[in-house]
N, C-alpha and C positions, 0 to 999 in steps of 0.2 A: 585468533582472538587475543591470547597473548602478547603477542609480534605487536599487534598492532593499539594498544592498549583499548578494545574495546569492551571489557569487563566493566561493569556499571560499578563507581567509583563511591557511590553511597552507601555508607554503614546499614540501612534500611534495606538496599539488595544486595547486601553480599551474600545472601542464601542462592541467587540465581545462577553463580556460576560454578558452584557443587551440584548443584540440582540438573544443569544441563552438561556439565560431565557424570554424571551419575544415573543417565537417563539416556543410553546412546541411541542416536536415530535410527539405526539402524534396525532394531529393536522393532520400529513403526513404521518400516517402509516396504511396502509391497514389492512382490517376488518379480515384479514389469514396472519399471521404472521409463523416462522419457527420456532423450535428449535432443537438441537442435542438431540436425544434420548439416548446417552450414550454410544451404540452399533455399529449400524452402519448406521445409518439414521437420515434424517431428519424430523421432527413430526409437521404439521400441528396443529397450535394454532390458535383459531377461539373468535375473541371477543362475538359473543353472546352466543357459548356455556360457555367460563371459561372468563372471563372477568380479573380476578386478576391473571395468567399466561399470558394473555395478556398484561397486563400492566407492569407485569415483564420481560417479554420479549423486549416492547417497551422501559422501564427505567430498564437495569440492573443492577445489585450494581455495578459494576465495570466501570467507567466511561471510560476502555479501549475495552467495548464488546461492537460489532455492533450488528442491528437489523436486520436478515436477512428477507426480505418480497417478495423472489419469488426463488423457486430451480428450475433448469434444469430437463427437461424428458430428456436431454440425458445421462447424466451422474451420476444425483442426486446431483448434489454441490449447492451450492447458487450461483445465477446469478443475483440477484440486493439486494441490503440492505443500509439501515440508519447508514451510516457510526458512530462509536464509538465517543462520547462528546469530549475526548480529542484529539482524531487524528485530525478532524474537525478546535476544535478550534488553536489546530496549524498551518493547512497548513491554514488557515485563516489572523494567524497572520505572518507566512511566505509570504506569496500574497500582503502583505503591502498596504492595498485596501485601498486609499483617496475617501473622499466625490468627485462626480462629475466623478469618473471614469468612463467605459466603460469596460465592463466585457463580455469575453466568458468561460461558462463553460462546458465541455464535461462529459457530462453521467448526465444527468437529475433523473433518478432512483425516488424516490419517491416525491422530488421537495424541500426537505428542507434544502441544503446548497446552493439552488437557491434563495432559500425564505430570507436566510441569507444576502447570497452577498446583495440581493436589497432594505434590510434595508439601506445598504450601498452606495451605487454606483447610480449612473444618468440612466446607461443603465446594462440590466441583459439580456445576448442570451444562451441558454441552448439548447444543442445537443443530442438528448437520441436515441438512435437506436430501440427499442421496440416500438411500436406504441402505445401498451395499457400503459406503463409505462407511455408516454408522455403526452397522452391525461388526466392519470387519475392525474398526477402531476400538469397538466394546471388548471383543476380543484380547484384541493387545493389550489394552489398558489391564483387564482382569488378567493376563498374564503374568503382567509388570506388577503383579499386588497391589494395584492402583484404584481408590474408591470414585470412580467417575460416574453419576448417572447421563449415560448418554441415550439424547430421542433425537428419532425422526419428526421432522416438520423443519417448517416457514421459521427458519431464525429470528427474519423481521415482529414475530411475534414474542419473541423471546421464551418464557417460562412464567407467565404468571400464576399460576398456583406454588409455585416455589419462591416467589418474592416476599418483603423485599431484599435482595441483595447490597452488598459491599460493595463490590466491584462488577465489573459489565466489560469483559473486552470481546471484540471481534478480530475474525481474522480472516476476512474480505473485505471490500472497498463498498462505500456507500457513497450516495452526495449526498443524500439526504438522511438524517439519522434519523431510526425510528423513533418515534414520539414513544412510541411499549418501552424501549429501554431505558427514556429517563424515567417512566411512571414506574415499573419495576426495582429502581434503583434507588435504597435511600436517600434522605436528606444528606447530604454531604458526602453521599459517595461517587464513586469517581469509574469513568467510562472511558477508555480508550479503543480505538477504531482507527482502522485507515479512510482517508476521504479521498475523493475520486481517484483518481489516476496518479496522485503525488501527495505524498505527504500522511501523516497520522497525526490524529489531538488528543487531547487526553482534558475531558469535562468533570469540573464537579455538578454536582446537584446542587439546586439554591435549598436553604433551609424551609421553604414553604414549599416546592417539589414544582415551581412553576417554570421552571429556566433549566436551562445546564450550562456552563460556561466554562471554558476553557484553551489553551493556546497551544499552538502547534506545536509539536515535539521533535522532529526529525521527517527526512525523505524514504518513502519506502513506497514500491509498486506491489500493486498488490490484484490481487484476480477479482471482477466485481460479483456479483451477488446471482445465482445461477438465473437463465433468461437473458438476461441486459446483454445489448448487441455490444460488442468491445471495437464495432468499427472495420473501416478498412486501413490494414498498416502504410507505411507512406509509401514504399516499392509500389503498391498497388495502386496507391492512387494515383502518383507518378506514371505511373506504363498507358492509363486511360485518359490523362490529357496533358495535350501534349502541350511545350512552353507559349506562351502570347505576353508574357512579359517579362520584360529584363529590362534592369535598372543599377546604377550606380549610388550606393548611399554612406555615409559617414557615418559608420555604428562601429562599436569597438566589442567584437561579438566576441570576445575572450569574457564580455561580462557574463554571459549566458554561461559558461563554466562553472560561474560560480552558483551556489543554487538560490541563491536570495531573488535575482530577479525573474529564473524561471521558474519558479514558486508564488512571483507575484503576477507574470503572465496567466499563469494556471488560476489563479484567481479571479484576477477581472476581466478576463477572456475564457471559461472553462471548455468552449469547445475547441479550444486549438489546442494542439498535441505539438508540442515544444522539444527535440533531440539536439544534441551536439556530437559532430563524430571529430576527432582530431586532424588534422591533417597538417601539410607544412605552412607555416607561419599564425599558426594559431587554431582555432577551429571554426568548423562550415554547423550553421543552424540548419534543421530542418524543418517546415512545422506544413503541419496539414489537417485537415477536419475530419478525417478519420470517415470521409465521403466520397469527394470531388474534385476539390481544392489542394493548393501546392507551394510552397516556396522553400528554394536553397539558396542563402548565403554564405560566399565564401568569401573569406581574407584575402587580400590584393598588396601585391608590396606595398605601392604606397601610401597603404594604411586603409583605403578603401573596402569596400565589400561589394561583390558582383550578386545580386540575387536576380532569380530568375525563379517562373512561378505561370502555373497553370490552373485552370478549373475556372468558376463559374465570378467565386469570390476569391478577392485579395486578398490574400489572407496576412500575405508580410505586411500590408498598411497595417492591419487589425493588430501585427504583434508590436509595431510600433506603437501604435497608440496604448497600448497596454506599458511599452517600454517609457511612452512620455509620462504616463501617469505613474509612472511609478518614481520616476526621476523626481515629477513634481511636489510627489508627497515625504520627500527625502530619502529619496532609497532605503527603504526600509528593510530589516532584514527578515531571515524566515521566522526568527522567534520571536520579531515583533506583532507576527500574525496572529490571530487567535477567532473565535466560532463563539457564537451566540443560539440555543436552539429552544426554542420554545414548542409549545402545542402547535400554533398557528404557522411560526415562520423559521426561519435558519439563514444567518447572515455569517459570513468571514470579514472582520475588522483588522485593520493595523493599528497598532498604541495601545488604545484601551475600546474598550466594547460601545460606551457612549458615542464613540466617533461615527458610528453611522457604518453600512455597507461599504467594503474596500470595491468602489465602482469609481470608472472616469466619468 
């Protein structure tokens, strides 16, 4: 975090990064921790058997990898984890938390950006829908001489008999933000959340409590809301159909590296699922609907791009049209983005909020 200057550079969070060296994760991470086996699973790491895979799994070198500490028997994914050092200490500093606030946070998971907030804040209320995740987080936290009230239940309902609150952050993925957490959340206070599969905003409340509004912050993946099918990954969907088209096109897919325009694919397209892996001469996209559907493009010396693509729907037409509308509307970038959410609806605009749905 150091190395790489990501300490939040505002005199308003410099409490965040005493508070997360002075708070070690380790502290909050269960004695079975997870890791990718390479292949296609996830491998069970057990502090008394390997202890120093354990620790490395708990401190990764990459101050952007989370610590997964519980997979699904439905599906095999991870379904709770220690969220990554920098994502953390962003939407932290996005959340603009003052001494004396009043905090709700949805998704309790192992209790340490609980333990965070209540360095900080007058009141700390934590939502975890798992009963064992909760009880065993209540623990830590009261370890740590930490005042967290944490309950079991529906996140999505928030805490209303403890509103209204300062602040509202989550720490899972929503599309839709619940409507209970602007109503729970003062006039002018301010909610940050991960939104689908890419990206986190950060909302105030309108002064009459009818709106929230606010603009994108940063990229961060994040696990969604327990339930929600997370899809099939693109190996998978790959292996079940097989290619029926292949095509030559002029795209200069080194732009997809950068994250402005697959942040605006992820927008006006949200069911494609947009990857870049490196290869030689630039990099190969991937995208797939997380069903049936397929395409890879890859760089070509002479500036071209080979894709080729299976399932039912074309899905690379679908990222191009997202790629032309986004060219059209001047390549906008990811902080030009921002979310609109009311009782009734929830729209993502680019410029300002008046502009209307960021739709082609």
């Amino acid at each position: 975090m150091d190395a790489q200057g990501l300490w939040p550079s505002d005199s308003d969070s410099s409490w965040i990064r005493p508070a997360v060296l002075g708070l070690p994760r380790d502290r909050f991470a269960p004695d079975r921790v997870f890791v990718w086996d390479g292949v296609s699973a996830y491998a069970a790491v057990d502090r008394a058997k390997d202890l120093w895979e354990w620790a490395d799994a708990v401190y990764p070198a990459s101050p952007y990898e989370a610590t997964n500490t519980q997979i699904s028997e439905i599906d095999g994914l991870p379904s709770s984890s220690i969220s990554c050092t920098a994502v953390v200490a962003d939407m932290l500093d996005s959340l603009m938390l003052e001494e004396g606030h009043r905090v709700l946070e949805l998704g309790t998971g192992a209790g340490w950006n609980a333990g965070l907030l209540a360095r900080r804040a007058d009141l700390v209320v934590s939502v975890e829908i798992d009963p064992e995740l909760a009880d065993a987080a209540a623990v830590r936290l009261k370890q740590a001489g930490l005042d967290v009230e944490v309950r079991t239940g529906d996140a999505a309902r928030g805490a209303a008999d403890r509103a209204p609150f300062d602040r509202v952050i989550a720490t899972y993925a929503v599309e839709r933000v619940p409507w209970a957490w602007v109503e729970q959340t003062r006039p002018g206070g301010r909610i940050v959340t991960p939104w689908g599969r890419l990206g986190h905003v950060a909302l105030t409340v309108s002064d009459d409590g009818r709106a929230a509004v606010g603009w994108v912050q940063g990229l961060a993946t994040f696990m969604p809301a327990r339930g929600v099918d997370q899809g099939l990954a693109f190996h998978a969907v790959q292996a079940e159909a097989p290619v029926s088209r292949k095509a030559t096109v002029h795209r200069d897919l080194a732009l997809f590296a950068e994250r402005h325009l697959l942040f605006a694919v992820r927008v006006s397209h949200p069911h494609l699922r947009v990857t870049t892996t490196p290869v030689d001469g630039g990099v190969a996209v991937n995208v797939h609907d997380g069903a049936s559907s397929w395409a890879c493009a890859v760089p070509q010396s002479d500036g071209t791009a080979l894709v080729t693509g299976g399932g039912p729907r074309d899905v690379w037409a679908e990222t191009s049209e997202g790629w032309d509308h986004w060219e059209a509307r001047g390549r906008p970038e990811l902080w030009d983005f921002g979310m609109t959410v009311t009782a009734e609806a929830q729209f993502v605009w680019a410029g300002r909020p008046e502009h209307g749905p960021y739709t082609p």
